[in-house]
C-alpha positions as CSV (number, residue, x, y, z in Angstrom):
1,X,58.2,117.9,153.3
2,X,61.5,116.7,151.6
3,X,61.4,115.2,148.2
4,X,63.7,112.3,149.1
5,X,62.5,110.0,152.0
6,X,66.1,108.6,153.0
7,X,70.1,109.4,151.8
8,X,70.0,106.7,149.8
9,X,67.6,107.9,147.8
10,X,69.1,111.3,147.6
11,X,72.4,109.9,146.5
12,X,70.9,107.4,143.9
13,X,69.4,111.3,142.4
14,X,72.9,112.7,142.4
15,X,74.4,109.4,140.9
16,X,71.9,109.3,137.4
17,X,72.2,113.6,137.0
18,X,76.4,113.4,137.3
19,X,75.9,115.8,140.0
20,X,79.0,117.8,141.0
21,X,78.5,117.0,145.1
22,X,78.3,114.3,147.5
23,X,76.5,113.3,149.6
24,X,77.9,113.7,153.3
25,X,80.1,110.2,154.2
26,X,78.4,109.9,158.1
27,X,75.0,109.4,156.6
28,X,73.7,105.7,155.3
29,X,72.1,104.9,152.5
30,X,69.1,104.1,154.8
31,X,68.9,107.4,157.0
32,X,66.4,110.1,157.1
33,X,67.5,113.1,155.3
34,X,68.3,115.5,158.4
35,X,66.4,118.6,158.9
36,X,68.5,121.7,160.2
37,X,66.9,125.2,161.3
38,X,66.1,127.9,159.0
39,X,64.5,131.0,159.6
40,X,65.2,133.4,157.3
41,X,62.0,135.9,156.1
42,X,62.5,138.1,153.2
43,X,60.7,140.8,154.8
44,X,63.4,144.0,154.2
45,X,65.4,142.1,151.3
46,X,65.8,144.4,148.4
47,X,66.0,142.5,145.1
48,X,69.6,142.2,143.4
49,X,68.4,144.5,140.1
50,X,66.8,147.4,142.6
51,X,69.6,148.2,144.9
52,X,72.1,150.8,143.4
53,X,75.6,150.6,142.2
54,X,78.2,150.7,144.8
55,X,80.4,154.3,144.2
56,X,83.8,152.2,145.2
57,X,85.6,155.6,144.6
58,X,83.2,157.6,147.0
59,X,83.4,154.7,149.6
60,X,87.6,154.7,149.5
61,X,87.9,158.2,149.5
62,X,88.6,157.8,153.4
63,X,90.5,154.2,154.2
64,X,89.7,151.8,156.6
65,X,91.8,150.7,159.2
66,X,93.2,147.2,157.3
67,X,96.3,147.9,155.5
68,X,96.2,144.3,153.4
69,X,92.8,146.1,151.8
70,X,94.8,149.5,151.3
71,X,97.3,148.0,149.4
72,X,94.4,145.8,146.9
73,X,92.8,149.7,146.7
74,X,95.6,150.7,145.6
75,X,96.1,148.1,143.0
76,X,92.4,148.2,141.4
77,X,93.1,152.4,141.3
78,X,90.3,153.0,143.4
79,X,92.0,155.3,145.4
80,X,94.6,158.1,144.3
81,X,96.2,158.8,147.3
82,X,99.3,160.9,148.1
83,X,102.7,160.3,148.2
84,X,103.0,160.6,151.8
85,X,99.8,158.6,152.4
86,X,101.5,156.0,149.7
87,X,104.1,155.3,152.4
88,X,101.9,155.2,155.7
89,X,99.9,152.6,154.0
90,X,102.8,150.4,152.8
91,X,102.0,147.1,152.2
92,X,103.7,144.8,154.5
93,X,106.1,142.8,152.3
94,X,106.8,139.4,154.9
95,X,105.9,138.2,158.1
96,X,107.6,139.1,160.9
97,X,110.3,136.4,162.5
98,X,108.1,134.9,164.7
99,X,105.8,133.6,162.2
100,X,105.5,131.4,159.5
101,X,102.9,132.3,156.6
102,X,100.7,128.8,155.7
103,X,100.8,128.6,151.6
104,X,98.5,130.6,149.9
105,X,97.1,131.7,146.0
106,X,99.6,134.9,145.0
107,X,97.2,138.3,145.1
108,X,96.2,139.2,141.1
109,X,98.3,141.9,139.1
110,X,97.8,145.7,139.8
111,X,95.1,146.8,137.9
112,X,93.1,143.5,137.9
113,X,90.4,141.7,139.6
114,X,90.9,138.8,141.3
115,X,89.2,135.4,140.2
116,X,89.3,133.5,143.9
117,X,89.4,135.2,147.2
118,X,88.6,133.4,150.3
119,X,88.7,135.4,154.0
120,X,89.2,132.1,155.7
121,X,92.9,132.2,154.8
122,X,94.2,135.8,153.2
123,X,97.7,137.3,153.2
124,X,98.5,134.3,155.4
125,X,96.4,135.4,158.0
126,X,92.8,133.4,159.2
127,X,89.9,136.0,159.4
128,X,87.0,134.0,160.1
129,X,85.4,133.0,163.5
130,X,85.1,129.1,164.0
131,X,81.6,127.4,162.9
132,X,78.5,127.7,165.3
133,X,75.6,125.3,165.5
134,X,71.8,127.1,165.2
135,X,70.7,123.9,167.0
136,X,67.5,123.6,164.9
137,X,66.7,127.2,165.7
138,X,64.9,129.5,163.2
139,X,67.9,131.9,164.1
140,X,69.7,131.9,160.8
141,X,69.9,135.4,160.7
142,X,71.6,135.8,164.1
143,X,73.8,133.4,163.2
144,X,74.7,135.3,159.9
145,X,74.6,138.8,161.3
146,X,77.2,137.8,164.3
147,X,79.3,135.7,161.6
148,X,79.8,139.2,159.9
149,X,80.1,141.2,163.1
150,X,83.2,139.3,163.9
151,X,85.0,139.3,160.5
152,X,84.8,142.6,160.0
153,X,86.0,143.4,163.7
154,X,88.8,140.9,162.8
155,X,89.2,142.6,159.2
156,X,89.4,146.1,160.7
157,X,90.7,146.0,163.6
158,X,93.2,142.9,163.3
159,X,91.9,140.9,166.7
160,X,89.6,138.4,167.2
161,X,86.2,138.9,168.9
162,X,83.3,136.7,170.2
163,X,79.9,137.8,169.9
164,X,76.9,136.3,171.3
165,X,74.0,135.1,168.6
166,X,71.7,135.1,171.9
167,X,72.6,138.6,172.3
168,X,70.5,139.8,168.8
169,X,68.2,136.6,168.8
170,X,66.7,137.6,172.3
171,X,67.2,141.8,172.2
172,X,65.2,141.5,169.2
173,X,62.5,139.5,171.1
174,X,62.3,136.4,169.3
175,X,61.7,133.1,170.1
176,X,63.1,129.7,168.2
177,X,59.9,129.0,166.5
178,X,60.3,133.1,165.0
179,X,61.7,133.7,161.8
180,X,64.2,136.9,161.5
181,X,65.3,139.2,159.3
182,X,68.7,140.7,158.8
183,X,67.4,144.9,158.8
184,X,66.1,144.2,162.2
185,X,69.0,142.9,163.8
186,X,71.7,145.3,162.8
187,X,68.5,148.0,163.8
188,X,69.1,146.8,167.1
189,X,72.8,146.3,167.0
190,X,73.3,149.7,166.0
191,X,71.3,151.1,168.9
192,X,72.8,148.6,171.3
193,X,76.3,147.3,169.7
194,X,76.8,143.4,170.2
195,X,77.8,141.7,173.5
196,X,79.9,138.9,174.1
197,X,78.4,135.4,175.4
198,X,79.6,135.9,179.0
199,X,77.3,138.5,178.9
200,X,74.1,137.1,177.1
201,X,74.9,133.3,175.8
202,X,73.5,131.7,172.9
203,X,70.8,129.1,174.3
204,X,68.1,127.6,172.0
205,X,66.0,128.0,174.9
206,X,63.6,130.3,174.8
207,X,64.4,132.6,178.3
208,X,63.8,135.9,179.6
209,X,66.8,138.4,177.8
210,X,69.2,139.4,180.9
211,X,72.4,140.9,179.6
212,X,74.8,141.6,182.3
213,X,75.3,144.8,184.0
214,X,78.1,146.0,182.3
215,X,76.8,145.2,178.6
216,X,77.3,148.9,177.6
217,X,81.0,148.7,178.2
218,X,81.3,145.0,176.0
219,X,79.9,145.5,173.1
220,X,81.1,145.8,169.9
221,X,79.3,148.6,168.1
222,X,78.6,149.5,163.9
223,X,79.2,152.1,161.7
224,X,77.2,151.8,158.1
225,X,75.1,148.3,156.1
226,X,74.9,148.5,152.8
227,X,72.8,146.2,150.0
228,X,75.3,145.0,147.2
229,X,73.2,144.0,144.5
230,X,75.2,143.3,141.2
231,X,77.0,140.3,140.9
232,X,80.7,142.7,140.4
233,X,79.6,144.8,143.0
234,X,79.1,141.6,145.5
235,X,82.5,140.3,144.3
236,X,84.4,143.5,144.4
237,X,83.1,144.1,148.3
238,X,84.4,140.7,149.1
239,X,87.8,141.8,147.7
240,X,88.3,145.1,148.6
241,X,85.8,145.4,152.1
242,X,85.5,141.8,153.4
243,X,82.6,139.0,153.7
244,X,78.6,139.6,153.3
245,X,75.5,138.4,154.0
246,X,73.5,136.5,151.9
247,X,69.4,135.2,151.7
248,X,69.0,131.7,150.0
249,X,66.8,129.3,149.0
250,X,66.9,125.7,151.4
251,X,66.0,123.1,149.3
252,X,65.5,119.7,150.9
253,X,68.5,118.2,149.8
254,X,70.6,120.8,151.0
255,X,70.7,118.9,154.5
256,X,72.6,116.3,152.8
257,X,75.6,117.9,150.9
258,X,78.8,116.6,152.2
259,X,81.2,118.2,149.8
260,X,81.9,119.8,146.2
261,X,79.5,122.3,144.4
262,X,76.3,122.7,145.3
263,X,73.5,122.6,142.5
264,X,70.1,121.2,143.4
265,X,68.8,118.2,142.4
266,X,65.6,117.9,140.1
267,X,63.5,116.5,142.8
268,X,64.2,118.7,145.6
269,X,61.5,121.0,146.8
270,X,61.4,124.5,148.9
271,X,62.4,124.1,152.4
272,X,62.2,127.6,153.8
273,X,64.6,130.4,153.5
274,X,68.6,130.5,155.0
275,X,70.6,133.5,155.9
276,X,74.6,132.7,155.6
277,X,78.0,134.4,155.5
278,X,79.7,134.9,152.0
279,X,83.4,134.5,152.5
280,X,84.7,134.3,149.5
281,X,84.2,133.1,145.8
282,X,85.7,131.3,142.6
283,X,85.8,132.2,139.5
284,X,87.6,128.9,138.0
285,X,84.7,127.0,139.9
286,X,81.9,129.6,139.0
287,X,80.8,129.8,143.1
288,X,80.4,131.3,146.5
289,X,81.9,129.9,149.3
290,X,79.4,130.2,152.1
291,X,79.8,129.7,156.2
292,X,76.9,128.0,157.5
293,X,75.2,127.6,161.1
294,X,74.6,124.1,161.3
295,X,77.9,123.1,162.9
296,X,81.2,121.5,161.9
297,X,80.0,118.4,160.9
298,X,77.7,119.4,158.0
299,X,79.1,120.0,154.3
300,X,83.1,121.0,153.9
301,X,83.2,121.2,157.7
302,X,80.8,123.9,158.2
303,X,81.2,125.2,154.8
304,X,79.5,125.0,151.6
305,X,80.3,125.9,147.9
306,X,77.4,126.8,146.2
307,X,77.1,127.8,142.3
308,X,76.2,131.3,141.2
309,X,72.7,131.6,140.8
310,X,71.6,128.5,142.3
311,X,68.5,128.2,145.0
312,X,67.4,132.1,144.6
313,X,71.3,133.1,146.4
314,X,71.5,135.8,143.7
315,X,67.7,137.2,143.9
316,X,68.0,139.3,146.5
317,X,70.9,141.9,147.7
318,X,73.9,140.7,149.8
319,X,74.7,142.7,153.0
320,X,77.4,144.2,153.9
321,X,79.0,145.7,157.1
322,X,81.6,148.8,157.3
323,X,82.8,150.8,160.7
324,X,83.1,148.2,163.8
325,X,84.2,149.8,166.5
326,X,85.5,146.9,169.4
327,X,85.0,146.8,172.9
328,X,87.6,147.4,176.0
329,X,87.3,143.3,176.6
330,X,87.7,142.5,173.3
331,X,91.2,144.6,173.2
332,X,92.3,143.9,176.8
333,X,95.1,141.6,176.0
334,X,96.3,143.4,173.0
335,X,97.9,146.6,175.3
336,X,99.8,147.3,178.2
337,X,101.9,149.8,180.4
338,X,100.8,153.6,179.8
339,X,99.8,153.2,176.4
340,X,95.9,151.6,174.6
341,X,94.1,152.1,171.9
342,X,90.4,153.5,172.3
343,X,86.9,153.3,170.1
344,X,87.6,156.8,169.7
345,X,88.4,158.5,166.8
346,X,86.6,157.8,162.9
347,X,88.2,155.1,162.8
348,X,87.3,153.6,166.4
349,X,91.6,153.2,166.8
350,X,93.0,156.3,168.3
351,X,95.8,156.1,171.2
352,X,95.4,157.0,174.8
353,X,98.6,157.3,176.5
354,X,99.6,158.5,180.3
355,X,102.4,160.0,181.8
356,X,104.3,161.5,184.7
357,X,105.5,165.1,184.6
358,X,108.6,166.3,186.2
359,X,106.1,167.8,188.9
360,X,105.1,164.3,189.4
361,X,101.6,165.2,187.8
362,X,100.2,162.7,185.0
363,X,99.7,164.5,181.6
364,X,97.2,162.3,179.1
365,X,97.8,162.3,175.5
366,X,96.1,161.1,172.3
367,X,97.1,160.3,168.7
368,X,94.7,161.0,166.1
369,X,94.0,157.5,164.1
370,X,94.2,159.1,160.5
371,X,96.9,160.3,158.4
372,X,98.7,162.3,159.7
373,X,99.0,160.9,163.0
374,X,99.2,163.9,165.1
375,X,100.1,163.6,168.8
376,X,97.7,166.3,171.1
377,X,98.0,167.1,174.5
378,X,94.9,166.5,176.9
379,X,94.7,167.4,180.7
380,X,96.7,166.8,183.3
381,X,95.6,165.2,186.3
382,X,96.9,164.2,189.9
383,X,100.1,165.0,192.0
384,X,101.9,162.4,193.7
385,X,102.5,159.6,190.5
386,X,106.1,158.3,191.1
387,X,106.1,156.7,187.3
388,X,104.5,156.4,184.6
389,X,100.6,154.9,185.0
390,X,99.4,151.7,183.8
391,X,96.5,152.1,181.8
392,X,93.4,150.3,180.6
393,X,89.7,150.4,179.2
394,X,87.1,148.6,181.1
395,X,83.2,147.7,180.9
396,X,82.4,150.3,182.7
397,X,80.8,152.3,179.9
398,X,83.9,152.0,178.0
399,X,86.4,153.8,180.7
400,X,89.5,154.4,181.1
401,X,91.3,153.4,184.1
402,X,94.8,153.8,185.2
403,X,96.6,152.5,188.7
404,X,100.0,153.8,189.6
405,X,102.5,153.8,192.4
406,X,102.6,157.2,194.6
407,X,105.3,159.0,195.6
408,X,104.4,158.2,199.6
409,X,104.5,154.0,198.2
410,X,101.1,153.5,198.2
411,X,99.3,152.8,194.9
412,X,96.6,155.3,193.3
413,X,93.5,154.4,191.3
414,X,92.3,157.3,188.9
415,X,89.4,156.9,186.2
416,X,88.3,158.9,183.2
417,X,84.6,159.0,182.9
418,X,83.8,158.7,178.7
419,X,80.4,161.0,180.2
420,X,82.3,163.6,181.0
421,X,85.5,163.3,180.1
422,X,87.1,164.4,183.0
423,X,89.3,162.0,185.1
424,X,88.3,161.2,188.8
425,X,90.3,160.1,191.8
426,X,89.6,156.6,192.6
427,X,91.8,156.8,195.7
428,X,94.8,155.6,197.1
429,X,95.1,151.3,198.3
430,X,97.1,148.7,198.8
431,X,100.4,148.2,200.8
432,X,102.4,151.1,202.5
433,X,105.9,149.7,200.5
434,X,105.1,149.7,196.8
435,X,108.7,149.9,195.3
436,X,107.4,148.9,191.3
437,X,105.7,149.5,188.3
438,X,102.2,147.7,188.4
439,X,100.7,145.5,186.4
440,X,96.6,146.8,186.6
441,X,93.9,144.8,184.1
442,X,90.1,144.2,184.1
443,X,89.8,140.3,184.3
444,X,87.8,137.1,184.4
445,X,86.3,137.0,187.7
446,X,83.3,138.7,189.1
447,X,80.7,140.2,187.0
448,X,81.5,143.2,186.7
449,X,84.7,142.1,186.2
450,X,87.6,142.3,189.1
451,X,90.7,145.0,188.6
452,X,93.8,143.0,189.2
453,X,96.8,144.4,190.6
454,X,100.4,143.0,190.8
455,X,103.5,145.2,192.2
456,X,106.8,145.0,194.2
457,X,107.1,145.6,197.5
458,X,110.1,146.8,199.2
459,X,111.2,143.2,200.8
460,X,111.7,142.4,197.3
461,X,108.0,139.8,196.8
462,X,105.5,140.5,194.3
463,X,102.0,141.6,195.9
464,X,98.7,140.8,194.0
465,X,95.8,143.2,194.9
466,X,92.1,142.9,193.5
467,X,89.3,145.2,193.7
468,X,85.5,143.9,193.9
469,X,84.0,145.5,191.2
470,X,80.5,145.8,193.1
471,X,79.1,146.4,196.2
472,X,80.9,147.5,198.9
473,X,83.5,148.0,195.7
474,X,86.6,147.2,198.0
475,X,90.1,146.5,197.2
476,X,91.5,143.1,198.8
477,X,95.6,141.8,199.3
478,X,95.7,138.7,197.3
479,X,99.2,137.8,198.8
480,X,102.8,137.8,198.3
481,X,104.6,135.9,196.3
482,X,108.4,135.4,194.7
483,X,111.7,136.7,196.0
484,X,114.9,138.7,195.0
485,X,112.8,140.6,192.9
486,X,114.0,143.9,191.4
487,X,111.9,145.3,189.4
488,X,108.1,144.5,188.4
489,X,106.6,146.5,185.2
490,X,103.3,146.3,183.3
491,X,103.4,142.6,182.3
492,X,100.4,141.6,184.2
493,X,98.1,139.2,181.7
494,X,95.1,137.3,182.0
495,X,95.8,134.2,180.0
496,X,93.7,131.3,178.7
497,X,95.1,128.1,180.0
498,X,93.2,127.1,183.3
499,X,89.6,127.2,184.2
500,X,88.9,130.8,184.0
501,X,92.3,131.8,182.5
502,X,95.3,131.7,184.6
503,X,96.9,135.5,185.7
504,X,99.9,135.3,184.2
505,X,103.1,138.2,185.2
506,X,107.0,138.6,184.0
507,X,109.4,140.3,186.4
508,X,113.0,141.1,186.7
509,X,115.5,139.3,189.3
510,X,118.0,141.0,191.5
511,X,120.3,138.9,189.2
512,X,119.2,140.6,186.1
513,X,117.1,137.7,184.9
514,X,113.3,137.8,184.0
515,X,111.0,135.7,185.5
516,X,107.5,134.4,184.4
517,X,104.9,133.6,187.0
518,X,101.2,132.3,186.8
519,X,98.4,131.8,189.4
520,X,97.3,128.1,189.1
521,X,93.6,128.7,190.1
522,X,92.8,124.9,189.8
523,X,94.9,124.1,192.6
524,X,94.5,126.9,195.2
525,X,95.3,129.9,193.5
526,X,98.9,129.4,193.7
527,X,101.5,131.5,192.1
528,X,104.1,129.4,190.5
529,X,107.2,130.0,187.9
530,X,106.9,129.6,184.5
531,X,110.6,130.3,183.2
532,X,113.3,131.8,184.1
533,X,115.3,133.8,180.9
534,X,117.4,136.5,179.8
535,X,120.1,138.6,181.5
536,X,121.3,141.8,182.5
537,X,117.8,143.5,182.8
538,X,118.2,146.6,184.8
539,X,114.4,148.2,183.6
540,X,111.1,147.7,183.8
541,X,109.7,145.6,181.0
542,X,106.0,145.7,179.3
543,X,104.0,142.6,178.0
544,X,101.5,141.9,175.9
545,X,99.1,138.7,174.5
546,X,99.3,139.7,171.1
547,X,97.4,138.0,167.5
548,X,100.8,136.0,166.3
549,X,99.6,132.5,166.9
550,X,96.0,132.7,167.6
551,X,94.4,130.7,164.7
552,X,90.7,131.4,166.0
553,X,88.9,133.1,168.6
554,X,89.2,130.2,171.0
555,X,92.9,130.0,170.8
556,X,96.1,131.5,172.9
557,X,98.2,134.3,170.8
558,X,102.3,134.7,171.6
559,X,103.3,137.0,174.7
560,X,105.0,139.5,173.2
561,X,107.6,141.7,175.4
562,X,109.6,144.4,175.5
563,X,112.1,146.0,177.6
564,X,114.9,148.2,177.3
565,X,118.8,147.4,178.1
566,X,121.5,149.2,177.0
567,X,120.3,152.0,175.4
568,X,118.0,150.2,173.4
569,X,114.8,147.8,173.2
570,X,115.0,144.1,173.2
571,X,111.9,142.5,171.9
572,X,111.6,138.7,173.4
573,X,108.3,136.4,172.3
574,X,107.0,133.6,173.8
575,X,105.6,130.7,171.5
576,X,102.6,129.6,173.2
577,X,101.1,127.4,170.5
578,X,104.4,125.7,170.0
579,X,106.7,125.1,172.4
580,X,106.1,127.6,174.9
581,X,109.7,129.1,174.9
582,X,110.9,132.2,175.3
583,X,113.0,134.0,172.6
584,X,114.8,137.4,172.0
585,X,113.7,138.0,168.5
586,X,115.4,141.5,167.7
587,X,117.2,144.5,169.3
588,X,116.3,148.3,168.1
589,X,116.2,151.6,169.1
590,X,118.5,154.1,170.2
591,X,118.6,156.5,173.7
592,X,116.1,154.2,175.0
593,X,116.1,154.7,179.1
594,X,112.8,152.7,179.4
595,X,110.3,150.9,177.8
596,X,106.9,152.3,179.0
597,X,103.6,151.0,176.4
598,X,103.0,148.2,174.1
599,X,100.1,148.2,172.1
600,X,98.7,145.4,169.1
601,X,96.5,147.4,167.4
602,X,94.2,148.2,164.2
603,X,97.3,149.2,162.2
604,X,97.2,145.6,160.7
605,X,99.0,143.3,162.8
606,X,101.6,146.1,163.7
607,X,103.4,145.8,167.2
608,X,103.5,149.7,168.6
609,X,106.0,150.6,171.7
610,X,106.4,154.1,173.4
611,X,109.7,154.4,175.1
612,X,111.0,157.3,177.7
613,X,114.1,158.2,176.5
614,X,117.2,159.9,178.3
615,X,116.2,163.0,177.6
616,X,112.9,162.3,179.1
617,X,111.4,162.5,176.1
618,X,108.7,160.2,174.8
619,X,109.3,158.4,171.3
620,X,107.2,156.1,169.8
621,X,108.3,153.1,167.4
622,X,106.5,150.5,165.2
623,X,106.8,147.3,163.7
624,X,105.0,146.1,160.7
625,X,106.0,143.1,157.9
626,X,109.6,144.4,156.7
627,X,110.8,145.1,160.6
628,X,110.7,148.0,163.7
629,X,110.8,151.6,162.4
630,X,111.2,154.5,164.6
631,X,108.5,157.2,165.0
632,X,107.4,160.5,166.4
633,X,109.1,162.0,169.5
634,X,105.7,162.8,171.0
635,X,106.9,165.5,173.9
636,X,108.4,165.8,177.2
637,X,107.4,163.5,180.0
């Protein structure tokens, strides 16, 4: 029962102690003190002075995949790496030109520990997923565990993800009137991985659990948990690893706070327990800052400050979380033309790429995701590929898939089965005058998922093709659209304006010109033109929906393109927060015939392009804070 009957009397408390919060402004003096959901059991907490050190040196000894982290390892001397690993993991010095870092507290001196760190804005970057609301569910502990699935997949592996609290709160077999605990659910997530809400939502509801059919192949999977139990070790995890779990004490004023740090009052009694998200901490102000699951509207929007020690928050062990490995949906915008980035690898972050021998076979290659990088050869596959494939990762248990146009002008579907590793002929479809490079995702519609399919035909239109992705499993002609067109290339992208997230495609004019086109599904499934920019295009060109710009999960990251002309790449962005412009930001490169992959991958927020050179060569080239640098030539095409 709460120890104050209305806000008023609750304020009046905080008023005669000088306490150091308020009480939130919407309530009135004469409101009942709100009750939110709880549900957090201790069961499988270990006490803070039982758990064992953290060995920081024995955990760094191999790095993780965030180079922002590398660099603080570096500086607290965690970590003696090489000289040659020095300079892989060089710390990006300033943002790229087509992005403006918000103000921010400097990072401490090498050598020392920092006093404030807060993952909600780091390096200029945001790394927390927007507030959720538990609805007055006993689901804390979902909330908490999802809240630290998705930093860390945003810590490691530099994109955004969306997992479903319904997901763990329903696979677990709970109910809302259950309480939870936080070794159960990362039990489960470990055998099962995480799914996104499309698949399982979040409903307070308590229904039958009916993931979709394809949950295997969107789900975001662990590596390692570990209880932090000393007050330095919790703080030097945040610093050096990212946010953690934490039990604490409700008391029944806690419904109240509205702002500042939180210290209970003398008349507030035991409400239950509360799992949360630790996101940072302050020194100066001698507190955690916590994300809570009560929605946006409670405390510092969603957020609460709350002192060392207080309400039993340092009694038990904090969790933390180490090894996500994403899903194909997660990554699908962040890659295009022959060239992704698996879950493979120790680091879940190795490259996949495609591409067409001189024999007109398809050769697959992979780079290793740790120092050193190598480039290996894997089998070939196929006989009739015209160009290079465009490649993707689907649900389907984590695939890969790859469409390309034939040397007859038909286009050919081929898949690599992650159960056998072997890659199987999907078969040929679509028109009989496919004169392009496709564009080939997994997208919004259907469940599974359609493929989508755009390419130039010979009368110079673009022709969008989807496949069915369940019974009879057929492939359908979408249309033709466009004219004058000379060249099409992987630029195909399901966007997120519209109702389900308008298609959206770039291709080049027979005057040299690129030209962006989206399918207005709200009125008709129309294709229409965007914009109409640059000149003397001559190539295909690749294009991806990259991080730049994305402030959350819910929001819409910059197109990022590439495309080669005169020998080298130009590198064009499109500012679709802003003003939704097109702009050439650089030119690089040297030798370049054609721009053939683009990837935004776990290398921080580096861009990474693989070009065919004249030689027919394959090169690859990368661009992280201080500008493009050219890599490896992998081999011969």
């Amino acid at each position: 029962m709460n120890a104050f009957k209305n806000i008023g009397e609750l304020r009046k408390e905080l008023r005669e102690t000088r306490g150091s919060w308020q009480v939130s402004s919407h309530f009135n003096d004469d409101d009942v003190l709100p009750e939110y959901g709880l549900g957090g059991s201790t069961e499988g907490l270990v006490l803070a002075k039982k758990a064992p050190r953290v060995d920081f040196k024995k955990l760094f000894k191999k790095p993780i995949n965030n180079p922002f982290l590398m660099k603080r390892w570096l500086d607290l001397e965690l970590t003696k790496p090489t000289k040659k690993l020095k300079k892989l993991l060089k710390h990006p010095s300033e943002a790229p030109a087509d992005f403006t870092k918000p103000k921010e507290a400097p990072e401490p001196p090498p050598g020392g520990a920092a006093t404030r760190v807060d993952w909600r804005l780091r390096w200029g970057w945001a790394w927390i997923t927007t507030i959720r609301d538990q609805q007055g569910c006993n689901s804390c502990w979902a909330f908490a565990s999802t809240a630290l699935m998705e930093a860390m997949t945003r810590i490691e592996h530099s994109v955004w993800t969306t997992r479903s609290e319904g997901d763990v709160h329903k696979g677990v077999g709970k109910v809302c009137a259950d309480l939870g605990n936080l070794d159960e659910v990362f039990s489960f997530i470990s055998s099962n991985g995480q799914c996104d809400p499309d698949c399982f939502p979040w409903t307070a509801a308590d229904i039958t659990y009916t993931p979709c059919a394809d949950r295997n192949g969107r789900t975001v999977k662990i590596g390692t948990t570990t209880w932090i139990g000393s007050i330095n070790d919790q703080k030097t995890w945040i610093d050096t690893v990212g946010p953690i779990a934490t039990w604490f004490m409700v008391a029944s004023d806690f419904g109240g706070y509205g702002g500042g740090i939180y210290r209970r009052t003398a008349s507030a009694t035991d409400a239950g327990g509360h799992f949360m998200l630790v996101v940072g901490y302050d020194d100066n102000q001698g507190c955690w800052i916590v994300k809570n699951s009560w929605g946006d509207g409670w405390g510092e929007n969603g957020y609460c400050r709350i002192a060392y020690g207080e309400s039993d928050i340092d009694l038990y062990s904090k969790l933390g979380l180490r090894g996500t490995n994403p899903d194909p949906l997660t990554k699908r915008r962040l890659h295009n033309g022959n060239l992704i980035e698996s879950g493979n690898g120790a680091l879940h972050r190795n490259f996949e790429m495609l591409a067409t021998t001189s024999n007109t076979k398809v050769r697959h290659w992979w780079r290793e995701g740790t120092p050193p990088f190598p480039w290996s050869k894997a089998k070939k596959f196929g006989k009739d590929a015209a160009h290079c494939p465009t490649l993707t990762a689907t649900t389907y248990n984590r695939n890969f898939e790859a469409v390309y146009m034939t040397t007859s002008n038909r286009l050919r579907h081929w898949w690599y089965g992650q159960h056998d590793h072997k890659w199987h002929n999907g078969g040929k479809f679509g028109p009989g005058d496919v004169a392009g490079i496709p564009g080939f995702i997994q997208g919004n519609y259907g469940s599974p998922a359609n493929f989508e399919v755009v390419v130039r035909t010979c009368d110079g239109r673009l022709n969008h093709w989807w496949r069915q992705n369940g019974p009879p499993w057929r492939w359908h002609d979408g249309g033709r659209f466009g004219t004058n067109i000379a060249l099409s290339g992987a630029t195909l992208v399901q966007g997120r304006e519209g109702p389900n997230g308008n298609l959206e495609v770039v291709c080049v004019l027979a005057d040299g010109q690129m030209q962006h086109w989206w399918r207005d599904d709200a009125h008709g499934f129309i294709w229409k033109v965007r914009d109409t920019f640059g000149s003397c295009i001559t190539t295909p060109l690749v294009m991806i929906e990259g991080q730049y710009g994305a402030e959350d999960e819910t929001s819409m990251g910059n197109y990022e393109l590439c495309v080669a002309v005169g020998g080298k790449v130009q590198h064009w962005w499109r500012f679709n927060s802003g003003d939704r412009r097109w702009r050439n930001s650089t030119t690089f490169g040297r030798n370049v015939k054609q721009v053939v992959g683009l990837v935004q991958g776990s290398f921080g927020f580096n861009l990474e392009v693989v070009v065919l050179r004249w030689d027919q060569k394959l090169q690859h080239y990368w661009r992280d804070g201080a500008g493009w640098h050219e890599g490896a030539i992998i081999g011969s095409a």
